[in-house]
C-alpha positions as CSV (number, residue, x, y, z in Angstrom):
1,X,-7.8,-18.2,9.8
2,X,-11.2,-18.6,8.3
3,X,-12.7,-15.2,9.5
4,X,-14.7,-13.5,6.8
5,X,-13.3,-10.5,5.4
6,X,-16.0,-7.8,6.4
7,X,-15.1,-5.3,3.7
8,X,-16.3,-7.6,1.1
9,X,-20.0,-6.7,1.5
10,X,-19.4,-3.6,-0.2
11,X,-18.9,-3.1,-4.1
12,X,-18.8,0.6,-3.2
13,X,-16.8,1.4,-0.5
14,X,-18.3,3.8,1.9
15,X,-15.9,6.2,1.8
16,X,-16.5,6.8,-2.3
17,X,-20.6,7.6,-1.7
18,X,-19.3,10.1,0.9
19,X,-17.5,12.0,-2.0
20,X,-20.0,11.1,-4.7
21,X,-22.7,13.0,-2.4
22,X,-21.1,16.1,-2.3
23,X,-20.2,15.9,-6.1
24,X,-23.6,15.3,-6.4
25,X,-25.3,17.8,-4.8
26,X,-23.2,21.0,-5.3
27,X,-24.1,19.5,-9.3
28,X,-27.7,19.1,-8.9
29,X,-27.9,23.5,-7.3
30,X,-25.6,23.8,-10.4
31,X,-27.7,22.7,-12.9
32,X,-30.2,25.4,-12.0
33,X,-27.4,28.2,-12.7
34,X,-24.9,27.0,-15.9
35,X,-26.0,22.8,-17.3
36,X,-22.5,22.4,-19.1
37,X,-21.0,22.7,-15.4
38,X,-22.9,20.9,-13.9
39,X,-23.0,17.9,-16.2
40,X,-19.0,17.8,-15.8
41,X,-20.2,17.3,-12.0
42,X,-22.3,14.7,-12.7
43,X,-19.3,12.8,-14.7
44,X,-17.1,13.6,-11.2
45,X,-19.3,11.9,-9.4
46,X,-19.7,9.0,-11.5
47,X,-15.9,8.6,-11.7
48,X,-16.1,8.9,-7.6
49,X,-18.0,6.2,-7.3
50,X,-16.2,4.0,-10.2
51,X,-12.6,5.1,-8.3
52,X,-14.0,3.7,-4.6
53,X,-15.1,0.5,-6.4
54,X,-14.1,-2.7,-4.1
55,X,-14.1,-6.2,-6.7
56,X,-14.2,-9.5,-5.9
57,X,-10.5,-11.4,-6.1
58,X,-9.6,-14.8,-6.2
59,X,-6.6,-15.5,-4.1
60,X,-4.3,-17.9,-5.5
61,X,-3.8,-19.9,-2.2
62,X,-0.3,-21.5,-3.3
63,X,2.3,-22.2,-0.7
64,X,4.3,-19.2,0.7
65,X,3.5,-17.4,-2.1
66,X,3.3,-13.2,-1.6
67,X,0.7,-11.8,-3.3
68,X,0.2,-8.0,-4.1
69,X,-1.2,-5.6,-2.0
70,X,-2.1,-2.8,-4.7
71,X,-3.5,-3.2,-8.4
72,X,-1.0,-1.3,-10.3
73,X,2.6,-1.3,-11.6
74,X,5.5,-2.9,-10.3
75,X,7.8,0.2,-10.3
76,X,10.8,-0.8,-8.2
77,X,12.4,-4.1,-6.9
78,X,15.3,-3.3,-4.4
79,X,16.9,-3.7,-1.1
80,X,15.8,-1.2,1.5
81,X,15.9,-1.0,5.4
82,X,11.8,-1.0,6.1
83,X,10.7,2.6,7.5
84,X,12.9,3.4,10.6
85,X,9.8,4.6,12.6
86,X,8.6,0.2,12.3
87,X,11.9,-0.5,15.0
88,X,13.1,-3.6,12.8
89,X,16.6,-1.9,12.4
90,X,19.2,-1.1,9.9
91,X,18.7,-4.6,8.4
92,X,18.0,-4.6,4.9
93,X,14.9,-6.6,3.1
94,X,14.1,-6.7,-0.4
95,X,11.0,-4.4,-1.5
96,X,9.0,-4.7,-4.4
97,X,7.0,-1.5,-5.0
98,X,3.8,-0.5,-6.9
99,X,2.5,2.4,-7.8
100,X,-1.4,3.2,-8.5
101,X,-2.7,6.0,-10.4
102,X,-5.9,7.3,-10.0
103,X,-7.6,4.3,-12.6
104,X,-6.5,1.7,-10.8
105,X,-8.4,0.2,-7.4
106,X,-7.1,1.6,-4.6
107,X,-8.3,-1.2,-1.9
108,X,-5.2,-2.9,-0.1
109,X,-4.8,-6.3,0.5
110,X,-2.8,-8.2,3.2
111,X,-0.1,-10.1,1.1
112,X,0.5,-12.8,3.4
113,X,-1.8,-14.6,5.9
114,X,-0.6,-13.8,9.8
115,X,-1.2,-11.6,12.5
116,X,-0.5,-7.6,12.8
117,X,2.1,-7.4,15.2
118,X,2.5,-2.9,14.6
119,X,0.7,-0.2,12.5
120,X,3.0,2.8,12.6
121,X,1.4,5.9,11.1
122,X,3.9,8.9,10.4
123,X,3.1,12.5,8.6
124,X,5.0,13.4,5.7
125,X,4.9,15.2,2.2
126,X,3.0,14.6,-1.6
127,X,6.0,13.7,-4.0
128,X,4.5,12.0,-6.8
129,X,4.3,8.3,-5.5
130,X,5.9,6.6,-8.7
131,X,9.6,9.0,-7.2
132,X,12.3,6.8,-5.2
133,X,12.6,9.4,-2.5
134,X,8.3,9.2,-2.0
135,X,9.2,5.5,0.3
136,X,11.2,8.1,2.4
137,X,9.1,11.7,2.3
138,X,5.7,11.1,1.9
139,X,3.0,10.5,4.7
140,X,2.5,7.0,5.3
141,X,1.2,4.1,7.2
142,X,2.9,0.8,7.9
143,X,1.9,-2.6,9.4
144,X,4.3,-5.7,10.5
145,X,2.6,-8.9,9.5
146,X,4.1,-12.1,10.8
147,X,3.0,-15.5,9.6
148,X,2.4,-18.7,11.6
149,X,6.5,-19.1,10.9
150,X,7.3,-15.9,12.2
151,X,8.4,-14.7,8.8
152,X,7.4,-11.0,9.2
153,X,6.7,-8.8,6.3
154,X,6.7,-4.7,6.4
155,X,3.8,-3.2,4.2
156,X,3.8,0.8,3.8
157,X,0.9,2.5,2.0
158,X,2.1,5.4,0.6
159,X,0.3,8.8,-0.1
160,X,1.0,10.6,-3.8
161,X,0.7,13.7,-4.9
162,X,-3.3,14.2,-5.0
163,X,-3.8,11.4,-2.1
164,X,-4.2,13.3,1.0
165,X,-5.6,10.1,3.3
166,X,-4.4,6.6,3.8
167,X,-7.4,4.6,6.0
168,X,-6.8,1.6,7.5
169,X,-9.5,-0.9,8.6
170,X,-7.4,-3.1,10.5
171,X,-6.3,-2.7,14.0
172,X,-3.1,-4.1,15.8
173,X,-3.1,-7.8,17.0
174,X,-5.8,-8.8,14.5
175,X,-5.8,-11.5,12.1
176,X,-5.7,-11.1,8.6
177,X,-6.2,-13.9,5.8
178,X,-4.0,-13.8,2.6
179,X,-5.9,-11.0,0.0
180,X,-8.4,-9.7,3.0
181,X,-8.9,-5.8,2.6
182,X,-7.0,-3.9,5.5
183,X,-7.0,-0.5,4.0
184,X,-7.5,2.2,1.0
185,X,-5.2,5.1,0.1
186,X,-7.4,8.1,-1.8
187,X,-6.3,8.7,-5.1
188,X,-3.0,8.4,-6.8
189,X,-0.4,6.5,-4.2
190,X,2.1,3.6,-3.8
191,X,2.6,0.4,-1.6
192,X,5.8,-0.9,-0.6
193,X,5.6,-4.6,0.3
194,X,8.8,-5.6,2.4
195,X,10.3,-9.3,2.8
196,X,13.1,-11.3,3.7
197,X,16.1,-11.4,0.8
198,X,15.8,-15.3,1.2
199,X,12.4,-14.8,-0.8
200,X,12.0,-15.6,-5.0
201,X,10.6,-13.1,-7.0
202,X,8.6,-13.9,-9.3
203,X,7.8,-10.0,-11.3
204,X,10.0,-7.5,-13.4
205,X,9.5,-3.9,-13.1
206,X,6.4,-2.8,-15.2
207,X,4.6,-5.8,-14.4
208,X,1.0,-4.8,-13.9
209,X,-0.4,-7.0,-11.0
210,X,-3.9,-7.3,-9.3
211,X,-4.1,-6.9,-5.9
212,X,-5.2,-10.2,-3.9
213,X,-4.4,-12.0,-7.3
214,X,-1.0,-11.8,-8.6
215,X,2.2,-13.5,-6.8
216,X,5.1,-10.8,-6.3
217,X,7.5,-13.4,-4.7
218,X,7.6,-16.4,-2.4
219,X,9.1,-17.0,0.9
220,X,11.8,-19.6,1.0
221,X,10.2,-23.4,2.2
222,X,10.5,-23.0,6.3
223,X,10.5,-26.8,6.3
């Protein structure tokens, strides 16, 4: 799959000028009325636009390798049955999790090359994102990638506590490449990355990783 990643075009993502506009223009009709207000207004929108930034990544392109989906910190390495609204069963998988706060990138990216085989969407609460029970409560999205082996990975984006909408740019049956963009989540949030117990992990808890750069685990050799 050599398809270019068409969210790489933007170092802004669209969705962050949306925001910054708003924070911009309610500061600008302040500015007439009370300047100290304003200028903290001015500093929001700023941050907006720094928050919805959308970097360059080099993907490491080893072998099997699983590379994160979020920049962030590796907050919990498990076993868990993937989201029981994805159909794969009561069979367990080992997750690695990582949580983003509201400093880090929020752009997601696909930690294996393959195909989308399901994106499940399901409603939930706003725990705080870096809690055990947020994988179970909070609203989330999940896709099922499977590789040209058939080795199928479950990743859930997570909504936090201020995140109030996960987007997706990616649509069922499409191909992604290893570190293409396939979705954001707004502000503080989580993404669980689900794989087979075969696979070698190569993080610890509190490992801070770069999504699209850094190699959580890899798959056992197929061959």
């Amino acid at each position: 799959m050599t398809k270019k990643d068409s969210n790489s075009k933007y170092y802004i993502h669209p969705e962050g000028w949306k925001f910054a506009s708003i924070f911009f223009i309610v500061s600008f009709l302040i500015s007439f009325i009370f300047l100290p207000l304003a200028a903290l207004g001015f500093i929001l929108t700023i941050f907006t636009l720094w928050f919805f930034r959308n970097p360059k990544r080099t993907n490491p392109q080893i072998p099997n390798s699983i590379i994160s989906s979020a920049d962030g910190k590796v907050c919990l390495i498990d076993t868990a049955c993937p989201p029981e609204e994805v159909g794969l069963g009561s069979n367990e998988m080992l997750r690695i999790c990582v949580f983003m706060n509201v400093f880090n990138v929020h752009i997601n990216r696909s930690p294996i090359s393959g195909a989308i085989k399901k994106i499940v969407y399901k409603e939930g609460s706003f725990f705080n994102a870096s809690l055990d029970k947020a994988s179970e409560k909070n609203e989330r999205s999940s896709i099922i990638i499977s590789n040209e082996n058939g080795v199928e990975l479950v990743v859930v984006q997570i909504a936090g506590l201020i995140a109030r909408r996960i987007l997706s740019f990616v649509s069922a049956n499409q191909d992604l490449n290893q570190g293409e963009r396939y979705g954001l989540i707004r502000f503080g949030s989580r993404v669980d990355i689900y794989l087979p117990k075969s696979s070698v992990v190569n993080c610890k808890v509190g490992d801070k990783v770069i999504a699209g750069e850094s190699i959580l685990a890899t798959l056992a050799d197929m061959g």
